[in-house]
Each structure stands twice: as structure tokens, then as C-alpha cells.
N, C-alpha and C positions, 0 to 999 in steps of 0.2 A: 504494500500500500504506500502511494508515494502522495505528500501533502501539500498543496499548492496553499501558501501562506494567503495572497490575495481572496482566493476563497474562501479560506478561513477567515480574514477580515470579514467578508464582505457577510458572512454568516453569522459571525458575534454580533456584527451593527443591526444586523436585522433580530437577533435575540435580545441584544439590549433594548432596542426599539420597543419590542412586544412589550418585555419587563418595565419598560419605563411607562408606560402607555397603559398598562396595565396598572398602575399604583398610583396613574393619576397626577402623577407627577410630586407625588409626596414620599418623603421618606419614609423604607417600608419599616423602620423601628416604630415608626409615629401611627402606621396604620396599627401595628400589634398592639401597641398600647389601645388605640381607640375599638378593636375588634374589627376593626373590618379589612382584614385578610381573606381575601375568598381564591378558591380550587383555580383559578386563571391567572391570579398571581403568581400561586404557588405555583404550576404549570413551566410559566415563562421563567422564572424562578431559577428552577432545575434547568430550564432549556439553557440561559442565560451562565450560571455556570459553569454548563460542559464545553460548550462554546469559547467561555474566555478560558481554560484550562486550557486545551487543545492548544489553541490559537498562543497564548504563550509560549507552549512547549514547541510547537513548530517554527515562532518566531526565533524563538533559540535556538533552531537548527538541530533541534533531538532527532535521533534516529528514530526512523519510522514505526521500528519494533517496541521502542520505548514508548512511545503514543500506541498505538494500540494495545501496548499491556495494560495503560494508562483507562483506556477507554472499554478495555475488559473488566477492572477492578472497577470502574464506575457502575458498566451492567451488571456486572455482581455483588454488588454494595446493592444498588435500587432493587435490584429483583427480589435479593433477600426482603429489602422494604415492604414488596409489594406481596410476598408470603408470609410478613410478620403478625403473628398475633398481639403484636403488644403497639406496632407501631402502625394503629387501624386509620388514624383520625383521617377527615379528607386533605389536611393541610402534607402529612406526611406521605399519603397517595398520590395526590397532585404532584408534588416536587419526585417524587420518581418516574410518573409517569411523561415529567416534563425530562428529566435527564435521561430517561430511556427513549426518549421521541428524539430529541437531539445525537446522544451515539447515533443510533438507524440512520439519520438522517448522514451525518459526517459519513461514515460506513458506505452508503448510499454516493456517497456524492465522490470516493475517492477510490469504490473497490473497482478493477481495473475492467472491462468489458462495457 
């Protein structure tokens, strides 16, 4: 898998987008305090994280294998989430279901064929 940095830019800016867009333009500590976090925050959340991780790590010039280990232990971290009995709520559902949409999507955009 080889990582064209530019498209990863151009995928973070559109993740930060969602995420910013998504909170309204407030800061998301200010929403937790007031309760109003909802499932598309968290969402873009997750999207938005996996996105600037990647996108660092290729900006750095990491080898490829290292980003995909990268982006293995992310699916496997969320997935576990998403089979967790204890970590049910929908804020912790969303934010896996957001950084497991984003890997697919990276995956997607860079496996060769």
C-alpha cells in the first residue's frame, strides 16, 4: 500500500470539515459540559482522528507497513468497541463507527487495483 500525502491532506480537510461542522463551531469540551454531544459528532469524531493520524504519519515519511499496522490496531481497538459490553453508550459507538468508516475509506482509496 503506497500513501499519497496530498490525498491524505485532502481527506483530513474534509474530516475536519464534517467534525467542525458538526459541533457547530463550538468547542467540543463546551458541548460535553452543556450535553449536547450527539452520534454525528461523535461519528466525524472518530473519522477526524484517523484521518489526522494517518496523515501525520505519512507526512513523516513512515513506511507504509508502519501505517497500516497503524491503521490495523485502530480496527482492532474500534471493533473491540463495537463488541464491548461495557463500552455500549451511543457516544462510544459512534466514535468507532466513525474511525472504522475512515480506515475502509483510507484502505479504499490507497489498496492498489
Amino acid at each position: 500500500m503506497s500513501f499519497d500525502v496530498d490525498k491524505l491532506k485532502l481527506l483530513a480537510e474534509q474530516a475536519e470539515n464534517e467534525f467542525v461542522g458538526s459541533s457547530y463551531n463550538c468547542p467540543v469540551c463546551a458541548l460535553h459540559k452543556q450535553g449536547r454531544v450527539n452520534n454525528r459528532l461523535k461519528f466525524c469524531e472518530g473519522r477526524d482522528y484517523v484521518a489526522r493520524r494517518v496523515l501525520k504519519l505519512a507526512q513523516e515519511k513512515r513506511e507504509p507497513q508502519l501505517i497500516e499496522k497503524v491503521l490495523a490496531e485502530i480496527e482492532r481497538k474500534n471493533a473491540s468497541i463495537k463488541r464491548s459490553l461495557v463500552l455500549t453508550s451511543a457516544d462510544w459507538q459512534s466514535y468507532a463507527d466513525g474511525a472504522l468508516s475512515m480506515v475502509g475509506e483510507i484502505r479504499r482509496l490507497f489498496s492498489p487495483g
